[in-house]
N, C-alpha and C positions, 0 to 999 in steps of 0.2 A: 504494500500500500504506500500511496506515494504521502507525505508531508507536502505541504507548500505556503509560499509566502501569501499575504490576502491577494496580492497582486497576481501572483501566479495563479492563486488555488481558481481564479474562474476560466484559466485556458485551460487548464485538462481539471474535470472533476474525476477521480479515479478510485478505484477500490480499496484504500487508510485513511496511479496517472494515477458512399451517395450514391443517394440514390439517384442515376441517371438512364432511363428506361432506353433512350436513343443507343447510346453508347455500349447497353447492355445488351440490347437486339439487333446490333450492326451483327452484320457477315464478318465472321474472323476468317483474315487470313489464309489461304491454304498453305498445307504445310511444305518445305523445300524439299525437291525430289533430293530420294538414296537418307531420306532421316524415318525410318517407319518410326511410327507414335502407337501406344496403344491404342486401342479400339475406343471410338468414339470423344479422342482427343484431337484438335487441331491447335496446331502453333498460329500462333495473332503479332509478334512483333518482339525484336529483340533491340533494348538500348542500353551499352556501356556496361554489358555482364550481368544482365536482368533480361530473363524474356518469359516472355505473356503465352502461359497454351490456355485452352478453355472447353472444358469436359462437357458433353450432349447435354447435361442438365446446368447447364448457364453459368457453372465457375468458375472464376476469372483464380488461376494459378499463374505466381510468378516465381519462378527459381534466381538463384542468385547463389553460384556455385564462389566460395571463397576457401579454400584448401590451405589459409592460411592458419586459420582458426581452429582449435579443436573443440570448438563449441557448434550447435547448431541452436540458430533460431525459428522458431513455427508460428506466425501469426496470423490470426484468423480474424479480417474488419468486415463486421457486420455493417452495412447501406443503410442504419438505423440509428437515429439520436435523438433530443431532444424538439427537434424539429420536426419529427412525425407526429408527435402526442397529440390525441386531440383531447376536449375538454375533460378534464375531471384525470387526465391521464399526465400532470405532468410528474416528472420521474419518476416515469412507469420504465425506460430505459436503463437508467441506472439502476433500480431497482431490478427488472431481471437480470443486469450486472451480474449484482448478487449472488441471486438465486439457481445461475448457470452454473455457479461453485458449487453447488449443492450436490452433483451427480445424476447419473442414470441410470438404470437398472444394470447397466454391465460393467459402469465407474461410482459405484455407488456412494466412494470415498473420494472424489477428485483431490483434497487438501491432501490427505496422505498419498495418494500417487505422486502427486509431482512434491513432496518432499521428499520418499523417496525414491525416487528419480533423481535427486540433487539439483531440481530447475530453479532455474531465476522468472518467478511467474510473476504475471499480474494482468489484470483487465481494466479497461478505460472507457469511460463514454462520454461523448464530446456533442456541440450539438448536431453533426451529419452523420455520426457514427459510432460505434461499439465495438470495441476489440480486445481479445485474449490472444498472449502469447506466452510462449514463456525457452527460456533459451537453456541446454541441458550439452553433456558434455557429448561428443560424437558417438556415435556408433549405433548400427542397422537397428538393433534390438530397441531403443529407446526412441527412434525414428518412427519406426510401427508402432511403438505403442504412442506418441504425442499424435500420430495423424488419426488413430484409431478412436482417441480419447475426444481429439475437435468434430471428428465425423460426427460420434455418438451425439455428443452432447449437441450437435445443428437442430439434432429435430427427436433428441430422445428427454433431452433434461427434466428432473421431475417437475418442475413449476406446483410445488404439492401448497396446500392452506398450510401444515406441519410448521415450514421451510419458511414458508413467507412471516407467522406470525411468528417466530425468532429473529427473522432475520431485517422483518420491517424497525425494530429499535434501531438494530445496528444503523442503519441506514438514517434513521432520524438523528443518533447519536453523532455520527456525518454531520448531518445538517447541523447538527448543535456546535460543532465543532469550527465551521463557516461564520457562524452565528459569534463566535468568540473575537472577529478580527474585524472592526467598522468599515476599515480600507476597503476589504472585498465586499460587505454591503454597499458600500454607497455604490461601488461598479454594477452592482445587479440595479439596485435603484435607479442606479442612468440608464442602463439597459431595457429595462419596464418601461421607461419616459420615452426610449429613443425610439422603440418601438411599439403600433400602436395594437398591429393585426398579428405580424410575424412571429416565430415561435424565438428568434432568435434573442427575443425579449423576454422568453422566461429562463431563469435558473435550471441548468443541467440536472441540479439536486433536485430539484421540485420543490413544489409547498410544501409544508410540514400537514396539513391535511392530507391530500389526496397519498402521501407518504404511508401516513398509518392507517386509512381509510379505505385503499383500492381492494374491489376484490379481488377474490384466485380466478374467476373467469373471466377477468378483464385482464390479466397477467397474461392467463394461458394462451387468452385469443390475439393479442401484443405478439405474444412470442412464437405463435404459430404462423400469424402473418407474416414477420419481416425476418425471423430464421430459415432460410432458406440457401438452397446452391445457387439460384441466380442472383441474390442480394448478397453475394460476400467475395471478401478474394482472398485469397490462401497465399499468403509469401512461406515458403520455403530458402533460408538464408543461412550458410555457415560450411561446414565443410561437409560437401554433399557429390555426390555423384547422380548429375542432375538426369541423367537416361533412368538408375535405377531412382531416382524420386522421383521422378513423373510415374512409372509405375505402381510407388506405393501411394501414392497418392489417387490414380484413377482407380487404384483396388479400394481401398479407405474410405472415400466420396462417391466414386463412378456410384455405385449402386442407388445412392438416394437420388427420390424422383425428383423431378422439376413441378412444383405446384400449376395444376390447370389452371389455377385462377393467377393471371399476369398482376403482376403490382401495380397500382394507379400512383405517378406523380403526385406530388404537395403542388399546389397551385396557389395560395395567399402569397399576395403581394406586396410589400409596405410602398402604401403611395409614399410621394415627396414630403417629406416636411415642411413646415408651412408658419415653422416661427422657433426662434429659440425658446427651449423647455426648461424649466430650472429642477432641481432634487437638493433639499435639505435635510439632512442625518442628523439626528441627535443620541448617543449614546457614551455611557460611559468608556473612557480612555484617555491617552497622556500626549497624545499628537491629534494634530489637521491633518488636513486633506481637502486640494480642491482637484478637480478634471473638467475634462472635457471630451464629449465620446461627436463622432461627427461620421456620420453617414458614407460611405464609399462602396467600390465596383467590387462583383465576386473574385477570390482567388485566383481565379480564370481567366480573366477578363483581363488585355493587353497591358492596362493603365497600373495593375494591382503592384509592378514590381515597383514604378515610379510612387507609389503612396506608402511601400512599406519602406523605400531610402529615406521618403519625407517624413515619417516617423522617430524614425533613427535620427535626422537631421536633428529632429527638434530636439528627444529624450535622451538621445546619448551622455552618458560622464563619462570622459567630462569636456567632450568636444560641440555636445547640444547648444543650443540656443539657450532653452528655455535653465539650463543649466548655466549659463552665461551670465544671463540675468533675473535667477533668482539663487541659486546657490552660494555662487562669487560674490555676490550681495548682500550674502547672509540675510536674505529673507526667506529661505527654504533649506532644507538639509537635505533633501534628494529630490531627481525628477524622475518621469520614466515617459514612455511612446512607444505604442505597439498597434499594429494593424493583423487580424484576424485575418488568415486566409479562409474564405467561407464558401459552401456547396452556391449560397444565392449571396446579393451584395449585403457587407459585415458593415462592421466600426471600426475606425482608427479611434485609439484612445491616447491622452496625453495627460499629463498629470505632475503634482507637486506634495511632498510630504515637509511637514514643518512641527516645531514645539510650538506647544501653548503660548510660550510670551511672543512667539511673533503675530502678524495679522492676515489669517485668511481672507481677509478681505484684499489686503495689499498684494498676497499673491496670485490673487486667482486675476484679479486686474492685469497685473505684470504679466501675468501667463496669457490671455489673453490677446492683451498688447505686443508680444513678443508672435503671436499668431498673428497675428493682424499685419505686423510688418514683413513680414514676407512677400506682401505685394510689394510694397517701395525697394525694398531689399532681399529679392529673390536666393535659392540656396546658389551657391558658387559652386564652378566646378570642383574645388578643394572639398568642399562637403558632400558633394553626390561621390566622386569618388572614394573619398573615406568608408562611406556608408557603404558603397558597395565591395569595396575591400572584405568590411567586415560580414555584408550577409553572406558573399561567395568563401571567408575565409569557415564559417559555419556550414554551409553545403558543402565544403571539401572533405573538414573533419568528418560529417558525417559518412559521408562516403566511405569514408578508410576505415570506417569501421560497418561490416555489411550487419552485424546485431543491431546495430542503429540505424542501418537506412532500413532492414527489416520493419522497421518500428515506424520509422518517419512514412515509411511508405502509405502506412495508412492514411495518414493525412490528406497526403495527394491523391489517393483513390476516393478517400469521398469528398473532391473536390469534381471528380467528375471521371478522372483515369490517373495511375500513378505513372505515364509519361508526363503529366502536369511538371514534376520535380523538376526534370530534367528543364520543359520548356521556359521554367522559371527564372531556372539558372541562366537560360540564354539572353532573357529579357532583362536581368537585371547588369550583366554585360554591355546591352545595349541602353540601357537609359541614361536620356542626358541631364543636365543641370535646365535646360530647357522643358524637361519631358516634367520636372517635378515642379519646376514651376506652375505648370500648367494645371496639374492635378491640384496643386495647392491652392489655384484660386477659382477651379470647377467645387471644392467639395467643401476647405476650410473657410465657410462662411457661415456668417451669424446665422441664419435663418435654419442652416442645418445641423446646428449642435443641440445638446443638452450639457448645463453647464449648473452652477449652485444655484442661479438667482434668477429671477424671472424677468426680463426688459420686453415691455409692448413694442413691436413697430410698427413705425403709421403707415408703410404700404407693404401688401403682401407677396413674398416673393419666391419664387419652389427652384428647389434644385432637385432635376432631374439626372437619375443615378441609371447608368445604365441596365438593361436586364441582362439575364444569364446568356452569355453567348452557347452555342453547338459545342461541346468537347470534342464528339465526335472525328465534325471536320478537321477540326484544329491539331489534332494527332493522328490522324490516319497516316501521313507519309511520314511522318517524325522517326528518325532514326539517329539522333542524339550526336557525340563527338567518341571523342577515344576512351575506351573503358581504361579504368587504376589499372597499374601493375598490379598481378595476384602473387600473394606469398606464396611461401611454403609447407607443409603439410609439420605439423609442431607435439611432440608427447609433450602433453602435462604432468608426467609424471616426476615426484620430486627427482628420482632417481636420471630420470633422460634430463631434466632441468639440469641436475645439479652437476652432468657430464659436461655440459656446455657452457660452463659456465668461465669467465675471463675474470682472475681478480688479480688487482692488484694494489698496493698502497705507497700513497703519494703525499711525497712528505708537505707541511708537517701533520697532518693524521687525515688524510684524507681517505675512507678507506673505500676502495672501488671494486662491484661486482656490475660483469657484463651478461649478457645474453648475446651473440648475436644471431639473426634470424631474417627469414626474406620475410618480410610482410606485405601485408594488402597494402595499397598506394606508399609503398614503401617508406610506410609511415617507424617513429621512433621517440619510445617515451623515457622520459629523465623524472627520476625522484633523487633529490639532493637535501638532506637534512645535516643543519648545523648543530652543536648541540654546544648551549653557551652558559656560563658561568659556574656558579657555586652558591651552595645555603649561606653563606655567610655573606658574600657581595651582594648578592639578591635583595638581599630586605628592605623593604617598601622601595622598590622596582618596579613590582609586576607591572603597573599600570605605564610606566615609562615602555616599559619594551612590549608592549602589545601596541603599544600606540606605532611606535619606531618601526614593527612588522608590518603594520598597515600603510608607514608612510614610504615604502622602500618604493614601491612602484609608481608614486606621484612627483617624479622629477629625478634626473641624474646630475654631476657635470657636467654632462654632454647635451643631455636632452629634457624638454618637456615632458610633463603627464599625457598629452596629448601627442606629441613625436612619439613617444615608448607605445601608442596604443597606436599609433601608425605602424613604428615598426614590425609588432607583433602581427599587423593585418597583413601585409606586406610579407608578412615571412609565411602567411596561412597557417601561421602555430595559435597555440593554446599555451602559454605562459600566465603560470602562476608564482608571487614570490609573497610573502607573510611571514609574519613571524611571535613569538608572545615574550614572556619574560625565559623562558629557556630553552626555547631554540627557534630557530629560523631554517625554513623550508621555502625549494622552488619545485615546482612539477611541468613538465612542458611535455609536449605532444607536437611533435613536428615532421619534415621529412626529414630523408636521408643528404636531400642536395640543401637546403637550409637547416642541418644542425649546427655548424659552426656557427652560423650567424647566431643562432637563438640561443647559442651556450654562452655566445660574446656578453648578448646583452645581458642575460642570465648575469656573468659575473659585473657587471656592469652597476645592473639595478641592487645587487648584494654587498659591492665593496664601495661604491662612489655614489651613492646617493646627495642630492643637495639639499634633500631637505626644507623645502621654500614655506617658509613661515606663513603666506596665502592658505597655501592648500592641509598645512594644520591646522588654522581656523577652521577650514572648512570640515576635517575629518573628524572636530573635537564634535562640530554641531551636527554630523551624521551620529556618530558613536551616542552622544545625552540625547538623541530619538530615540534611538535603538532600544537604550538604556530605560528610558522614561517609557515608552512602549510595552517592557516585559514586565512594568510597575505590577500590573492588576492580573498577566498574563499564567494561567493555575500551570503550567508545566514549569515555568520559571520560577513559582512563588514556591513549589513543591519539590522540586530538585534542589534549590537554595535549600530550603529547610531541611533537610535529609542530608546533605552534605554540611553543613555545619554539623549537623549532628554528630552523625557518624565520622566525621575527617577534620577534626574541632584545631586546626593551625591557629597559631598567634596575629593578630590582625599586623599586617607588614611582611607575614612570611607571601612565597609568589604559589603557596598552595592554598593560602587562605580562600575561605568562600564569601565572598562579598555580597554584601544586598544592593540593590540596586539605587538604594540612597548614597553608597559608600562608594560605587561606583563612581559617580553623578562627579560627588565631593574630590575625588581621586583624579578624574578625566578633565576636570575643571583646572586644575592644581599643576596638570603636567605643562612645562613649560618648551620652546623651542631648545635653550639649553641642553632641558631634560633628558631628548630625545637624540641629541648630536652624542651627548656624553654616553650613552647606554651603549649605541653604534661604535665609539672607539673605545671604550671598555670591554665588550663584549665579543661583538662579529670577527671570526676569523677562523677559518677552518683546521683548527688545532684537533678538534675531535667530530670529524666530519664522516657521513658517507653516503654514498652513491650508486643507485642501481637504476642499471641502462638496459635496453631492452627491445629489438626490431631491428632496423635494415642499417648497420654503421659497419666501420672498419674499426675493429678494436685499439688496433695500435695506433692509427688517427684520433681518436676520440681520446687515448691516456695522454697523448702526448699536450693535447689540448687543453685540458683539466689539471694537466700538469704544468702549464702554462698562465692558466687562469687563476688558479685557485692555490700552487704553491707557493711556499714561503708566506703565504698570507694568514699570519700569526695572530691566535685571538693574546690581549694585554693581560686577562684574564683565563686563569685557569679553569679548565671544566672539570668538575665534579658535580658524581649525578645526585640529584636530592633525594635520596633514601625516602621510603614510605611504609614504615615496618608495622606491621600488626597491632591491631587497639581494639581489647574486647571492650564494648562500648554497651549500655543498660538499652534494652528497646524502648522505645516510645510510639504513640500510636495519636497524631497530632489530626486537628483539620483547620484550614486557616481558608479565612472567607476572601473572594474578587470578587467583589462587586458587580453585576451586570455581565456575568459569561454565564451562558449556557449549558456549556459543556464542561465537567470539574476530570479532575488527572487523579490520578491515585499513583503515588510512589511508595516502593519498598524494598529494605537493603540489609543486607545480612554480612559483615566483616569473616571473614576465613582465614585461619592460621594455617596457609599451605602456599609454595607456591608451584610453580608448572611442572616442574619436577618430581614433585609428588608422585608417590605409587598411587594414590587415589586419583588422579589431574583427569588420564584418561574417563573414566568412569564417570565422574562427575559434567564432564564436558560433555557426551553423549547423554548421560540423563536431565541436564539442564535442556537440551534440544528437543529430547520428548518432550521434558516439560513446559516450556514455552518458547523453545527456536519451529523450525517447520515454517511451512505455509498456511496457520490459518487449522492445523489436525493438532498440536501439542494439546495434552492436556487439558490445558487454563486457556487456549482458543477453545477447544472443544466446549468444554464448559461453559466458559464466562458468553463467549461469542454464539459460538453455532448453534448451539442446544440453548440458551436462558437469554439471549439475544442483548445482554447488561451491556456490554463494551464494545464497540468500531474497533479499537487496537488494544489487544494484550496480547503481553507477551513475558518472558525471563529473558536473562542475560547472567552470563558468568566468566569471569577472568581470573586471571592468577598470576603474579608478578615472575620474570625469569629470573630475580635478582637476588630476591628475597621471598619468606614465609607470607608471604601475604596475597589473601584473593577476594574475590565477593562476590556476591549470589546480587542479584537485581532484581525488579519486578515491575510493569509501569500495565496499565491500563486508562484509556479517559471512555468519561461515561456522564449519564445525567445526574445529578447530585441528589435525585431522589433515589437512587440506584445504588447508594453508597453502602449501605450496611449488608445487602444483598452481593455488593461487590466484595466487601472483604470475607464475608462467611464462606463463599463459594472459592476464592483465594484461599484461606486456610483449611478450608477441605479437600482440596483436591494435591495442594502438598500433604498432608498425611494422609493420601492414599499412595505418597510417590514413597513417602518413607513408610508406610505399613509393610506395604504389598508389593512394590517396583512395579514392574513392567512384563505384559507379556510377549512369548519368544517371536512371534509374529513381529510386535512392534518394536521389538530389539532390532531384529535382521532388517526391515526395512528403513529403522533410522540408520541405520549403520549405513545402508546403501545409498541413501539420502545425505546423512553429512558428508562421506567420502565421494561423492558425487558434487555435491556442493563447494568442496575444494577443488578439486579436480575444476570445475568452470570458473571459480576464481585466478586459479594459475592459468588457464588458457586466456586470460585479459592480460596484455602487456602493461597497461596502464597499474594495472593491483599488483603483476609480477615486479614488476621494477619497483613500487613501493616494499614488499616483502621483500626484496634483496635485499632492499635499504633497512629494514628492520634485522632481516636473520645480520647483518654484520655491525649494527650496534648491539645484538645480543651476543654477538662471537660466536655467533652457528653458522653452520652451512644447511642445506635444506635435507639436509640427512636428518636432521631432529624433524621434520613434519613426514618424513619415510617411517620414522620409528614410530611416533606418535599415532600415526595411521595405521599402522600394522598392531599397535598396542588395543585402540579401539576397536578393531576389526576383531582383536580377538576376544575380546569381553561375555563375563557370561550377566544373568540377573543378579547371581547371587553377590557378584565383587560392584554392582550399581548400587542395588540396595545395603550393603555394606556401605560404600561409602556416600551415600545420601544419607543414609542415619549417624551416621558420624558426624558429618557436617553442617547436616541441615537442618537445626534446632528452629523450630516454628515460631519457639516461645521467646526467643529471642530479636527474631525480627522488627525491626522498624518502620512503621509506617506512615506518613504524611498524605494528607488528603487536600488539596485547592480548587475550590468551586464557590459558585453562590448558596452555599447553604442556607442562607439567611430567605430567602425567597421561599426555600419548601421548607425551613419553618413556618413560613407566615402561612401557606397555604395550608399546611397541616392545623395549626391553631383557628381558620376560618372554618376547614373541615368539621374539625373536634374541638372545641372553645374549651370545654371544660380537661382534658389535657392535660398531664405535667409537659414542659416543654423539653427537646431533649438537650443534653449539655453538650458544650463543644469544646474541646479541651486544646 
């Protein structure tokens, strides 16, 4: 289940993430002579190592053979989303989301398959569409059964009343959790305003009525209608042998029919708008917000790439406008600008985040105003290019990674066909500084927004948006540019990893492990961790060098905040550099013919920063948003309170747990000084190391890092700050936020072991029944599928390499009426784990599920090269995750439940509860007046 920010959380609504009738009844292709296809398969179109076949009952199949990968990914986009519902049915989509988790009479347990399986699952619904995939490590066996499991479920799922009334809280609990972030309210509220007829105006999530309200025969008849072969398309992506896929595939689907009854198009239209709209939000929280959402052409549509650069134009940080003149101003602490690529024509949205003392009123003006000038002062070629830099330098990445365009492909299929991607790409190549101008003054006008406040005008004026053009014609001859280079075929096993591996050590402590490898678009990731000072230098630091990690990438000696995010576009990398009070880290993802450059700057933005006292203002009043934001927020107020608890540092040490008043006071306090001084005290790669990964020349790459990075002497000695074991009294806390919907429940258990322990294995696989998986652990089983209490639970468990020390975790959110039902069911179903363990069935399949689940971790270059980077600040090589894995495989019940009762004292646990409790008191008290009322300790 995905998390997200308020701003995110409304582009993808997901399970914690088109329909085109022309397009769908065009004549495919016939297929090229000397290629037989199975029976009742014909090939439609091949672009840049992706090609379209489509099976007699109307399924759109696209392969996407990548031999680089030892992962495969299987996604299946349902032509259905919130834009079909009709009345009384909104998030009826999302909701059979759900309910498609639930199983079928032949996958009766879907969560436990693909746990064990070892997948990386999840399902999304957006509003043209619905999709499940989920990506597992290679091999036939696991290939049949992912096609076997999406056939079943197209048209077997049980959609039972059971299923739905469990599963409708969770879903509300969703909702509740939306309900917690105003940001993302007031964007539905603009969206309700923006539009009057279209569905594009309702929430993905739906009412909170028709939520808990719908029936099971309005479900059933939902998901009968738009589950189907001709409503979906099937990517097949990762390393595949695309003749023998296409056959398991026509065997898997071929047999299900094509429904006699054709799908009918959506037909509502949203006329022009016909005046600016205004949306006022009032709810409790510690920042503003103003926007602006404005009306534009579908995804499709020629213009859409010129509106999504004028987006960028404006919202970018920190080369935007509206960032120009309201950030650098300090009348705002961030902006943002995003255009929706949409099945019919969407919104461009623009927007501004600020603290309480400043004036929403002065910034929506400024924002505004800064929209407004675009006529007199159209974007520059320097900004179209920029902008398109960076959307082609995010179509690249994706690429190179085909689990990701597996993914993104959805998109573009329910925009109409996923050559759209491809066509996009070309379009935004071509658009000019001319091109967006022009979009800017068809769409960004008064009459076609919705904004905070409401201004009459005296004459009425409509901007006409154009309608959905043909897909159809538009890609029929499409046949794209040159496909990535394809890697080469990769064991994830620690054993083949750890043969290939190149290390070496460069003084003064840099310590370097290689991989190398051919990879897809002969892409190449870097994880570089510094690891800086000492317990005693540290003290009352922390806040200095968190700031100092944040400011490494806002200026060099050489360059601008804005040059550094050119160069990065310009290189088509992905560079990240940060840092806190003890260490500093960069990660980049780039090619092979641009990694010198990206390592340049890399050391560049790490050893020379300038530091420009501007752009610390500006990061102090991003950081006391942030800060001031997580005031009332229940995962923040509850994780704070749990970690003072249990991890009680002296206020000044850089492990202390701060609240967010002491932040505030702290972030305030830090000075330009502050932050130069920490930098030459601290930064320097005395205790450093490095793991590289994909398409390099190893002796090239040492010699370079040997160049960059040697002799480069931290003033300060690194020693690592101990974390040794503290049995600590439980506590069972619940602290009131004001006005959220949705409360968190935290709980934590300190362990006197660490990884080495004869118990470690054991304990790691019984925490995974018990709340790792997908959605089957335990305390899902329970808390979620079966009693419907929580949207997210789960466990977590660590254990230090260094030292005796580990800890058991526990997090659920849910409705704060739910709470005592939440923790009963929490301590009951751990002492079932410590009564009774587990049985042998659900041993061998977790086994095959966690060792599955590593195994597609190490197949990710990006996670391997961090894990390099880890096993050699542990001083392992990956023979400790060979042992490790051969130690769990071999487990029996009786050495789990041995060391679960050892360590897993229930009575000692801690728990912290943040939510409005104060509300289902009062409700409770209206209910029952005469009532003792309950205590809150």
């Amino acid at each position: 289940m995905m998390e997200a920010t308020a701003v995110r959380r409304l582009v993808v609504c997901s399970f914690l993430l088109v329909l085109a009738t022309a397009a769908a009844a065009a004549a495919p292709a016939p297929a090229p002579a000397g290629s037989p296809l199975p029976a009742g398969v014909t090939r439609v179109a091949s672009v840049e190592g992706i090609t379209e076949y489509r099976l007699a009952n109307g399924l759109r199949v696209l392969l996407f053979p990548d031999l680089s990968k030892e992962t495969i990914t299987v996604n299946v986009t349902y032509l259905v989303g919130s834009r079909h519902e009709g009345y009384g049915e909104s998030g009826m989509a999302h909701l059979l989301e759900h309910l498609v988790f639930k199983g079928t009479p032949k996958h009766p347990d879907i969560p436990q398959e693909l746990t064990a399986h070892g997948c990386r699952p999840n399902g999304s619904t957006w509003f043209d569409r619905t999709n499940y995939f989920e990506t597992f490590a290679a091999s036939e066996q696991n290939l049949d059964w992912a096609l076997d499991l999406e056939a079943d479920r197209m048209v077997n799922s049980f959609i039972s009343k059971q299923h739905l009334e469990s599963e409708f809280s969770v879903v509300r609990n969703e909702f509740e959790v939306g309900e917690n972030y105003p940001q993302g309210v007031l964007m539905e509220r603009m969206l309700s305003s923006a539009y009057l007829w279209h569905n594009y105006g309702k929430s993905t999530i739906g009412s909170r009525a028709d939520i808990e309200r719908v029936p099971i025969d309005n479900l059933k008849a939902f998901y009968k209608k738009w589950y189907r072969p001709d409503n979906a398309v099937l990517v097949v992506a990762g390393k595949i042998d695309e003749a023998v896929a296409l056959r398991k595939v026509a065997a898997a689907f071929g047999p299900i029919p094509r429904p006699a009854e054709p799908l009918a198009p959506t037909y509502s239209v949203e006329p022009a708008q016909d005046g600016e709209r205004t949306v006022t939000l009032r709810r409790v929280g510690d920042i503003q917000m103003a926007a602006a959402a404005y009306h534009v052409p579908a995804g499709s549509d020629p213009e859409f790439a010129a509106v999504d650069l004028l987006a960028f134009i404006l919202g970018d940080e920190p080369s935007g406008r509206l960032y120009k003149t309201l950030v650098e101003t300090k009348k705002a602490s961030s902006v943002f600008g995003f255009a929706w690529p949409l099945f019919e024509p969407g919104v461009m949205l623009v927007g501004t985040e600020l603290r309480k003392e400043n004036s929403v009123e002065e910034a929506r003006s400024v924002m505004l105003r800064t929209i407004a000038e675009l006529g007199a002062a159209p974007p520059t070629a320097e900004e179209v290019e920029r902008a398109r830099e960076n959307r082609l330098r995010g179509w690249e990445t994706t690429m190179r990674n085909s689990e990701w365009a597996a993914i993104e492909l959805s998109e573009w299929s329910a925009l109409g066909d996923w050559r759209l991607m491809f066509v996009y790409r070309d379009r935004l190549k071509a658009v000019t500084a001319a091109d967006v101008a022009r979009v800017a003054s068809n769409y960004l006008r008064d009459e076609n927004r919705t904004v905070g406040v409401y201004i009459p005008s005296s004459v009425p004026t409509r901007t006409e948006v154009p309608e959905r053009q043909d897909v159809t014609a538009l890609v029929e001859a499409y046949r794209g540019g040159e496909a990535l280079a394809q890697g080469e075929e990769f064991d994830a096993a620690p054993a083949a990893i750890e043969a290939r591996i190149v290390r070496a050590d460069l003084a003064p402590g840099l310590e370097l492990a290689m991989v190398p490898k051919k990879s897809r678009g002969s892409t190449v990731q870097v994880a570089l961790s510094f690891n800086l000072g000492n317990e005693k230098s540290l003290q009352g630091r922390a806040t200095a060098g968190e700031m100092t990690g944040s400011m490494l990438m806002r200026g060099t000696k050489n360059r601008t905040r804005q040059q550094i995010e050119d160069e990065i576009d310009r290189l088509k990398a992905q560079i990240s550099v940060d840092g806190s009070a003890t260490r500093a880290f960069a990660n980049v993802e780039t090619t092979r013919a641009n990694l010198e450059a990206a390592l340049r700057l890399v050391a560049e933005l790490l050893r020379a920063p300038s530091f420009p006292a501007a752009e610390l203002e500006l990061l102090r009043q991003e950081r006391l948003t942030q800060i001031e934001d997580s005031r009332n927020d229940p995962f923040q107020v509850a994780t704070t309170a749990l970690r003072k608890h249990l991890d009680p540092w002296p206020k000044g040490d850089p492990r202390y747990a701060a609240t967010p008043d002491e932040e505030i006071e702290s972030s305030k306090a830090v000075t330009l000084d502050d932050v130069k001084r920490f930098h030459a005290d601290f930064y320097g790669a005395s205790a450093a190391q490095a793991g590289i990964v994909g398409d390099f020349d190893p002796a090239q790459v040492e010699a370079l890092l040997r160049e960059l990075f040697g002799e480069w002497k931290s003033a300060t000695p690194f020693a690592r700050l101990a974390n040794p074991y503290r049995e600590r009294p439980p506590i069972q806390e619940t602290l009131e936020t004001p006005d959220k919907e949705s409360a968190v429940f935290m709980a934590g258990l300190p362990l006197k072991l660490g990884d080495g322990a004869a118990e470690y294995p054991a304990l790691v696989l019984g925490n995974f029944m018990t709340g790792g998986g997908f959605l089957n652990s335990r305390l899902a089983t329970r808390i979620r599928q079966n009693e419907g209490i929580s949207y997210g639970v789960g466990s977590f468990f660590s254990a230090s390499p260094f030292e005796e020390n580990g800890y058991f975790g526990s997090y659920a959110i849910y409705a704060p009426q739910n709470g005592e039902l939440l923790v009963r069911a929490f301590r009951e179903e751990l002492g079932r784990v410590v009564d009774a363990g587990f049985a042998p069935q659900e041993i061998a399949e977790a086994k095959q599920g966690w060792l599955q689940q590593r195994r597609v971790s190490r197949a990710s270059d990006r996670e391997l090269a961090r894990t390099l980077a880890a096993r050699e600040y542990e001083g392992r090589t990956l023979a400790w995750d060979e042992r490790l894995e051969s130690r769990v495989e071999a487990l029996t019940n009786e050495q789990i439940v041995a060391a679960v009762a050892r360590f897993l004292d229930i009575a000692k646990i801690s728990i912290v509860q943040a939510g409005d409790f104060a509300k289902v008191r009062e409700a409770a008290a209206v209910a029952a007046p005469d009532a003792e009322p309950a205590a809150v300790r």
